[in-house]
C-alpha positions in Angstrom: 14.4 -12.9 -24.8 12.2 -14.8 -27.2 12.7 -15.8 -31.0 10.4 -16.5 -34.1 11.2 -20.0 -35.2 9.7 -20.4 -39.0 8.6 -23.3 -41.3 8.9 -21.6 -44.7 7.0 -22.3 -48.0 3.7 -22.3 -47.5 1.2 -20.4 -49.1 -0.8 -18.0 -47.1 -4.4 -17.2 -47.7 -7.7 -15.6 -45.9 -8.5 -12.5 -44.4 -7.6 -10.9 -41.9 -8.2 -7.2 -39.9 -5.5 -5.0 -39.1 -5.2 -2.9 -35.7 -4.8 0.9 -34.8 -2.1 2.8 -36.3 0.8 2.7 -34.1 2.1 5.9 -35.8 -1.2 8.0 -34.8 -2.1 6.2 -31.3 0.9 7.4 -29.6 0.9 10.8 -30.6 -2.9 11.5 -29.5 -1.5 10.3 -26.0 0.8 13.1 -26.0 -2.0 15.2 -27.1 -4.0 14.1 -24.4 -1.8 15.9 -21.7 -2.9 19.3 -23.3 -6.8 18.3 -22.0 -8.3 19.1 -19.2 -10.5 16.7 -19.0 -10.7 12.8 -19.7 -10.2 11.3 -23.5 -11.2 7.8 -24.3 -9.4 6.9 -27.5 -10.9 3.4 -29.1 -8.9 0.9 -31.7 -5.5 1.0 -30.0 -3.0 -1.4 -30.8 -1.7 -3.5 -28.1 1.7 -3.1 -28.5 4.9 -3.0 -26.5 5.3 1.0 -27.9 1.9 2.0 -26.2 2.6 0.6 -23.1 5.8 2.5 -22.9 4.0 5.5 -23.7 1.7 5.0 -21.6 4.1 5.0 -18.9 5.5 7.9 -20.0 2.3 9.7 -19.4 1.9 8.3 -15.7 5.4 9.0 -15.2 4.4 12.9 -15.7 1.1 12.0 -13.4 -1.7 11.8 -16.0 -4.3 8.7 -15.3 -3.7 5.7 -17.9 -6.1 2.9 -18.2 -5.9 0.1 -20.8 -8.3 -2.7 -21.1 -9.8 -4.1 -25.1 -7.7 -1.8 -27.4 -9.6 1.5 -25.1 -7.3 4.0 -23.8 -8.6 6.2 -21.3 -6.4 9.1 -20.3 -7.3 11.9 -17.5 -5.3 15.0 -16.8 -2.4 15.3 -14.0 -3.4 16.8 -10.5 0.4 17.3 -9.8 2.5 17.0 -12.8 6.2 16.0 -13.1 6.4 17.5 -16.3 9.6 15.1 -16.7 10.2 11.8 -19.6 13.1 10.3 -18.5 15.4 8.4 -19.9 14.9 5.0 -18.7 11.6 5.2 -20.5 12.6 7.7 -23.8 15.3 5.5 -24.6 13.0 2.8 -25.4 10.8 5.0 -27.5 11.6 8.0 -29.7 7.8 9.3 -30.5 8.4 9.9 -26.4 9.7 13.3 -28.0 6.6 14.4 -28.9 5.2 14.7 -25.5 7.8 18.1 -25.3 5.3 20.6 -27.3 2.3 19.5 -24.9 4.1 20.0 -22.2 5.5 23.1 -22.8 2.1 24.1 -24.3 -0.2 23.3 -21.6 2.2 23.8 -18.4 4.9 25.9 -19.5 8.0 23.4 -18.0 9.4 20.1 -19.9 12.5 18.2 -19.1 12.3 15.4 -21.5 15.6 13.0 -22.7 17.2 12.5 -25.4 14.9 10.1 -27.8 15.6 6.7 -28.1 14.1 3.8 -30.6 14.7 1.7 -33.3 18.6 2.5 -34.8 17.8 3.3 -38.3 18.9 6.3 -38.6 19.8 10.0 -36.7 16.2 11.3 -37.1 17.8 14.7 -35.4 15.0 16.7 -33.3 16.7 20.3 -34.7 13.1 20.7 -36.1 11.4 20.1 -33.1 13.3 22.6 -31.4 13.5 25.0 -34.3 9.6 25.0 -34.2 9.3 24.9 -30.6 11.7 28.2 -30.1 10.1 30.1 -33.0 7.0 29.6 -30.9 8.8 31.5 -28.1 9.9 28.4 -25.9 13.2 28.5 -24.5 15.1 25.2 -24.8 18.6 23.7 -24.2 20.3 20.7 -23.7 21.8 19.7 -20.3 23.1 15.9 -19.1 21.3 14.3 -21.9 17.9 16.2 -21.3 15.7 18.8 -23.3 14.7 21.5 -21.3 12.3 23.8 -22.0 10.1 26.7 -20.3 7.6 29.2 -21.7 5.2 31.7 -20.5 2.3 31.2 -23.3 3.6 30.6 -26.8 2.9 32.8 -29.5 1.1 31.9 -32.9 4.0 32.3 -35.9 5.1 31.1 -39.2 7.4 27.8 -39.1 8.6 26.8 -42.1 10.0 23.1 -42.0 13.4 22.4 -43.8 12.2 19.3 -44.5 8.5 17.6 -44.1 9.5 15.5 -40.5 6.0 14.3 -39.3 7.5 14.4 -35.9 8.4 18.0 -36.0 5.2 18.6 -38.0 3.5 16.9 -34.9 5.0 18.3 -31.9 4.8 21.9 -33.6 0.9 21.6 -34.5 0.3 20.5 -30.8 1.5 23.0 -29.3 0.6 25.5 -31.2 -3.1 24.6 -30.6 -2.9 26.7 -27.5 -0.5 29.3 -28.3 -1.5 33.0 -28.6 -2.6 33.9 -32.0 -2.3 32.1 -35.4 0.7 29.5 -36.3 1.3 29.0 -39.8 3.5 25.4 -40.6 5.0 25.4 -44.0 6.7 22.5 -45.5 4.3 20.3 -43.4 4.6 16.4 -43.1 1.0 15.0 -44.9 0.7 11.7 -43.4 -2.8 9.9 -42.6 -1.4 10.2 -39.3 -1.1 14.0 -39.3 -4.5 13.8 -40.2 -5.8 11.6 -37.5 -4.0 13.2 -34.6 -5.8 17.0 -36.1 -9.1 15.4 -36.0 -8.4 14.5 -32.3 -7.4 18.2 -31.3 -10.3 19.4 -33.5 -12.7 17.4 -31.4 -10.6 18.7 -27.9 -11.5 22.3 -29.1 -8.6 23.1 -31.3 -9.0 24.8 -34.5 -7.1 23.7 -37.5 -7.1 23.6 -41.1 -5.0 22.0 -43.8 -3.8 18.8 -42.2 -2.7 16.7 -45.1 -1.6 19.8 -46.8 1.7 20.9 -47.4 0.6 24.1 -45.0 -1.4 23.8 -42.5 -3.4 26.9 -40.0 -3.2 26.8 -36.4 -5.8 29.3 -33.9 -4.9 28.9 -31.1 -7.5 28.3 -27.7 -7.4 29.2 -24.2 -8.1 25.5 -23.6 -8.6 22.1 -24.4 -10.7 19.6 -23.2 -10.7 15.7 -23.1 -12.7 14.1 -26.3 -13.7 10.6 -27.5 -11.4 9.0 -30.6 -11.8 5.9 -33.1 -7.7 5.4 -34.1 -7.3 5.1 -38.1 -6.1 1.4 -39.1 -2.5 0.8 -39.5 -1.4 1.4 -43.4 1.9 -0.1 -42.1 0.8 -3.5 -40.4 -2.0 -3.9 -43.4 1.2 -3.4 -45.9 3.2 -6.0 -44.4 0.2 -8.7 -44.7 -0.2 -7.7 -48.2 2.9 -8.3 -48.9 3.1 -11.4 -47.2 0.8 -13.1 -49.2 2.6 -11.9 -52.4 5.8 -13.4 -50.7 4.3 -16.7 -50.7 2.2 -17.0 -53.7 -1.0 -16.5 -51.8 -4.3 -15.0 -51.5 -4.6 -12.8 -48.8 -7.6 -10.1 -48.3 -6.7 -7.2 -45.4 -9.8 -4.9 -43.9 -9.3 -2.2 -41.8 -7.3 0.4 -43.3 -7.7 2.4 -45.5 -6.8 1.6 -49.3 -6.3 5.3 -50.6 -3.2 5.4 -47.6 -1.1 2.9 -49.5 -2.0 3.7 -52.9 1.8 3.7 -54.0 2.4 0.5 -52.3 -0.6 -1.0 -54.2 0.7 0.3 -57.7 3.9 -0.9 -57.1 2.7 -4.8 -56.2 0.8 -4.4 -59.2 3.8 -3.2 -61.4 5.8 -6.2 -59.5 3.1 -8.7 -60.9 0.7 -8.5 -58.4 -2.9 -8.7 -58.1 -4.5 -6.3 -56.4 -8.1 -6.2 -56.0 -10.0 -3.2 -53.8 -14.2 -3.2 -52.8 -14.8 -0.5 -50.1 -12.0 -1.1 -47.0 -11.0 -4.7 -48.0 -7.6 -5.5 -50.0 -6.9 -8.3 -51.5 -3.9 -9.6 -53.1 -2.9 -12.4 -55.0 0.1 -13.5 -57.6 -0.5 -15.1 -60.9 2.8 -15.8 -62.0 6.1 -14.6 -61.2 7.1 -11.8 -59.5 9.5 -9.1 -61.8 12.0 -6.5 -60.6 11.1 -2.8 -60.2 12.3 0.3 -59.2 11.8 2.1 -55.4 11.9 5.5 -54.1 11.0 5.7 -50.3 9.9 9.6 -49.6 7.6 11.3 -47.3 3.7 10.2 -48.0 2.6 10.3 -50.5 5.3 8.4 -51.9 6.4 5.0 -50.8 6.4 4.7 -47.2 10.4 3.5 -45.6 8.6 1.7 -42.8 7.8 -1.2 -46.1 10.6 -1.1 -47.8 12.5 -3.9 -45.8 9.1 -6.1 -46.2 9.5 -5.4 -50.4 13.1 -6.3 -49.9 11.8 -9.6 -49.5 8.8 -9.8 -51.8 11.9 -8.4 -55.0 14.7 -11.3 -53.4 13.4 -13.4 -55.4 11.9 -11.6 -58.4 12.9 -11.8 -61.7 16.0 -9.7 -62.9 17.5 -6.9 -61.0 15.2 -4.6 -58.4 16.6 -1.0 -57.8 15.8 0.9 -54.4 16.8 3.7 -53.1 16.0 4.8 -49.0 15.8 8.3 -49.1 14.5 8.7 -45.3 16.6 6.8 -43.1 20.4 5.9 -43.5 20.4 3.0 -41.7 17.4 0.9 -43.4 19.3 -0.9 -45.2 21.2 -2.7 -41.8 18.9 -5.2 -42.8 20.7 -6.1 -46.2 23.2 -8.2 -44.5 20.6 -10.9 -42.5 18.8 -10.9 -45.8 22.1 -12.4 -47.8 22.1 -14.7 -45.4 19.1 -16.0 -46.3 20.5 -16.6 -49.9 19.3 -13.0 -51.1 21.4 -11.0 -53.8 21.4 -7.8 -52.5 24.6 -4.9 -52.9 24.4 -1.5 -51.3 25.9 2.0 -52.9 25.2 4.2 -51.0 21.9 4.7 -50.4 20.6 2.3 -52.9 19.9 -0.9 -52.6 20.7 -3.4 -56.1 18.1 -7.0 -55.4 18.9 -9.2 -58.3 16.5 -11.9 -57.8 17.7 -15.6 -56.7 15.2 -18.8 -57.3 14.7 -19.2 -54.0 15.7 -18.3 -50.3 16.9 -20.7 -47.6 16.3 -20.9 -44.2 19.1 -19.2 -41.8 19.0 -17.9 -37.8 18.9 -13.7 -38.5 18.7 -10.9 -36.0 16.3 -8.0 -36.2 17.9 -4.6 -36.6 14.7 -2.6 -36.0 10.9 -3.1 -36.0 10.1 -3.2 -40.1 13.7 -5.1 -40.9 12.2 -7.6 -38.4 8.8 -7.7 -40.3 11.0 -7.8 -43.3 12.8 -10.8 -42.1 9.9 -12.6 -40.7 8.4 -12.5 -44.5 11.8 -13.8 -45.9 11.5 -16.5 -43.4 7.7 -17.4 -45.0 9.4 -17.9 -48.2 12.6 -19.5 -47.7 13.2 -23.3 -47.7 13.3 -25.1 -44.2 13.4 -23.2 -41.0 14.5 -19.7 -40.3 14.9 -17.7 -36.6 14.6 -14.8 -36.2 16.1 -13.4 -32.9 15.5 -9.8 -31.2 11.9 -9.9 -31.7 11.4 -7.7 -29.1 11.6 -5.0 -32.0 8.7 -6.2 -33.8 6.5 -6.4 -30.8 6.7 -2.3 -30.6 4.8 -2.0 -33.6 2.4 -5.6 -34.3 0.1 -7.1 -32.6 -0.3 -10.5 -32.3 1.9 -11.0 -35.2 2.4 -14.6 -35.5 -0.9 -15.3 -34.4 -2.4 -13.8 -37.0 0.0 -15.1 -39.7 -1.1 -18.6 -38.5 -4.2 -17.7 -39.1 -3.7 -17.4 -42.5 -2.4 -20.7 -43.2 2.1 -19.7 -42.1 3.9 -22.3 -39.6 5.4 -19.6 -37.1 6.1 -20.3 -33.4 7.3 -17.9 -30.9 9.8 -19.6 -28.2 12.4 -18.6 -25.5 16.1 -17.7 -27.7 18.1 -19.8 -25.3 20.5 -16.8 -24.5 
């Protein structure tokens, strides 16, 4: 076990590029199992989530190589058609490899999802969507078993606008009979991305990033070549990072129109924000001022940032008000943040920040991948040193996090946690 051991105030500035998206990489390896030939998928994140994906994928018999953020996948000769548990539980998007599966071979046994404990994030959709495409699915000894002869093109309307549901749904029904109609759909960049990779493996689909998209299905699919969007998520947390400590910091490699809410709600914080093509740049002027949060589905403000703006409002001036609307459990966090010095009460599921002059350096423990991000910032800001233990959550979704902090100017080290 390692911790993140963190000299705090001091200002970071420069540039620097974020990775893949995390959130769109591993779902175009469960699309890949639907090909019948090789896909090479470029700007993937090296991170601890992609490497247990990709074991997933081997574990079922597909070919996995990964060398220089380039993932090359090619089709099983004698699938397993099986995700166990030893691997799922480390990694709930594992989930999503059911529709392909089901879609391209007809057999899945996959376990009960795992991953960061934020929240129930219940699969009822997936299966709801899966079964009105004519699968047959249950639940036996902590597995989800499924079998269908070939699935049949419907309407699915989603009770609510779950990107994982969205995802396994469109996936399999890119080879269904007929034409599959998803109401209610999720509209995230990375519901986008992962249709422009079945587009380009012969599927045909329209509407992704509307609230209803059109699904034709084909009699097959074949392997294709794939540039990963950047990470809205990892470039958010650097943005934020340099308002946390009164810097300067520019981020290329995403794109800007994916965290446009984020961005007007820095600048209605008191930040700068400065865009010119793909680069972002964000500085603070004076002092940071309490607003007001609503985490929803995209296009409204993302959940996997609102522990990182916890930090960036701790210290704000007057009283911050946000409310988690996605995940019960987000707000874990609260209690590692007060021990930094930050004033923050929970009702329910709102979160009250009334801003403190500064924070102070305290050992914490990550609850999940963004509280751990979240925590990490607080750490940048607080006087003297903070640790931050269970890091092994934030190394499912960043890569080369402290390394690249450091390169902007932060005194973070990454040693052994003694236990």
């Amino acid at each position: 076990m390692e911790k993140f051991v963190i000299e705090g105030g001091r200002r970071l500035e420069g540039s620097i590029g974020v990775g893949g998206a995390k959130n769109s990489a591993l779902k175009l390896m469960a699309a890949s199992i639907m090909a019948e030939s090789a896909s090479r998928i470029y700007n993937v994140p090296d991170i601890a989530d992609v490497h247990v994906m990709g074991e997933v994928l081997r574990n079922i018999g597909l070919g996995v190589a990964f060398a220089d953020g380039v993932l090359e996948i090619s089709p099983a000769t004698a699938p397993n058609l099986e995700a166990p548990y030893h691997l799922v539980r480390l990694l709930r998007a594992a989930v999503d490899v059911l529709g392909p599966l089901l879609a391209r071979h007809g057999r899945a046994r996959v376990a009960m999802p795992g991953g960061c404990n934020i929240g129930a994030r219940q699969i009822d959709m997936h299966f709801k969507g899966l079964t009105q495409l004519g699968a047959r699915l249950g639940v036996s000894h902590g597995y989800v078993e499924g079998e269908a002869e070939r699935l049949k093109g419907t309407r699915v309307r989603l009770d609510f606008a779950s990107v994982g549901a969205t995802e396994n749904i469109l996936m399999a029904a890119c080879l269904a009979d007929g034409r599959t109609v998803i109401e209610n759909a999720a509209r995230e960049p990375e519901i986008v991305d992962l249709a422009r990779f079945l587009t380009g493996m012969g599927a045909r689909i329209e509407g992704a990033g509307d609230l209803t998209i059109l699904v034709d299905g084909v009699d097959s699919l074949q392997g294709t070549e794939h540039h990963v969007i950047g990470d809205r998520i990892e470039a958010g947390t650097f943005l934020i990072a340099g308002a946390v400590t009164g810097g300067d910091v520019t981020v290329t490699g995403a794109e800007p129109s994916h965290l446009g809410i984020v961005l007007e709600k820095m600048r209605e914080a008191g930040c700068l924000v400065d865009l010119s093509g793909k680069e972002m740049r964000v500085s603070v002027p004076g002092d940071i001022t309490a607003i007001e949060i609503s985490t929803l589905t995209y296009p409204g403000f993302p959940t996997d940032l609102q522990p990182q703006m916890l930090a960036l409002l701790s210290t704000a001036v007057g009283t911050s008000f946000i409310t988690e609307n996605i995940f019960e459990n987000r707000f874990m966090v609260v209690d590692e943040f007060n021990r930094l010095g930050a004033d923050i009460k929970i009702r329910e599921h709102h979160a009250i920040v009334t801003g403190v002059e500064r924070l102070s350096g305290a050992p914490v423990v990550s609850t999940d991948l963004r509280a751990g991000a979240g925590l990490v910032l607080g750490g940048l800001m607080a006087d003297g040193v903070t640790e931050v233990c269970d890091i092994q959550y934030i190394d499912r979704g960043y890569e080369s996090f402290e390394r690249k902090l450091v390169f902007l100017g932060a005194k973070i080290q990454r040693v052994p946690s003694g236990e």
